[in-house]
C-alpha positions in Angstrom: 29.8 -29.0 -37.4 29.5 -25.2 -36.7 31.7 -24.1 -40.0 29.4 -25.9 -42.2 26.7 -24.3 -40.7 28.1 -20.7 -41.0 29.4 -21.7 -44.6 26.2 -23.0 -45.5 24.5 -19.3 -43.7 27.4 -17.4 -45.6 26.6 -19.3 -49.0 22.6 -18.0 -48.9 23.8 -14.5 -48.0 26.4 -14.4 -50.9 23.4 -15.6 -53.4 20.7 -13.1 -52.3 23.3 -10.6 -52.6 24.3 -11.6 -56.1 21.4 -11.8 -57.3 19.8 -8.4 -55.8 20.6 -6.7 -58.3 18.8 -8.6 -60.9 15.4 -8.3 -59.4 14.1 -7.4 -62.5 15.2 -9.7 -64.5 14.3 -12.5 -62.1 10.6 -11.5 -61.9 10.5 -11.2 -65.7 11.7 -14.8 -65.8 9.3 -15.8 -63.5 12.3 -16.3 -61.2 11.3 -13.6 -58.6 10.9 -16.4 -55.6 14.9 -16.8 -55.6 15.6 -14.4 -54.0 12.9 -14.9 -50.8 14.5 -18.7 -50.9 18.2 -16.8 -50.5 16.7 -14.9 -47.5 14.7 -18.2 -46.2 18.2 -20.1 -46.2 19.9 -17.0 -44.9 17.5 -16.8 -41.7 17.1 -20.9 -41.6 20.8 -20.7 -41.2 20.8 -19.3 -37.6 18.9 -22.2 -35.7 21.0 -24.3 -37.5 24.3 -22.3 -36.3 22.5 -22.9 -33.0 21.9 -26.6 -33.0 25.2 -27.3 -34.4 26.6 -25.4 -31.4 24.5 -27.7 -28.8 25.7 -30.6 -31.0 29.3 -30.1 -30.7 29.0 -29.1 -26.6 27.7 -32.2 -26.6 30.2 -34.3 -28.3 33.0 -32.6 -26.7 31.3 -33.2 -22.9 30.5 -37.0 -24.2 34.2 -37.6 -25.6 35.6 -35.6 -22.6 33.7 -38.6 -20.4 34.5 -41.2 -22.2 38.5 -40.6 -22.2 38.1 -39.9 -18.3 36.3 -43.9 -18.1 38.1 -45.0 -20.3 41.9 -43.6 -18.3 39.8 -44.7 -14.8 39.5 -48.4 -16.3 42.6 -48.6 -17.1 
């Protein structure tokens, strides 16, 4: 789950990035907001790098116990 999470981070920090330089014409547009949703994305991105890190610990320690039952029963 972790590379969706950093491809998902990289993704908003490609778009704000793209679309910095067209500040102006965003705001003119009424589009100015875009690029404060790129940064919110960007930022959200790192707790959820985070959690997908716990996540995967986890699944790794529960398969890890389940293959050492599993070998035990049989």
């Amino acid at each position: 789950m972790v590379p969706f999470a950093v491809a998902g981070l990289v993704c908003w920090g490609v778009a704000g990035l793209v679309l910095l330089p067209f500040r102006a014409t965003l705001d003119a547009h009424g589009h100015g907001n875009w690029l404060a949703i790129c940064l919110a994305g960007f930022l959200w991105g790192f707790p959820g790098v985070a959690v997908m890190i716990r996540h995967d610990r986890r699944r790794r320690r529960r398969r890890a116990q389940e293959s050492a039952s599993t070998s035990l029963s049989s």
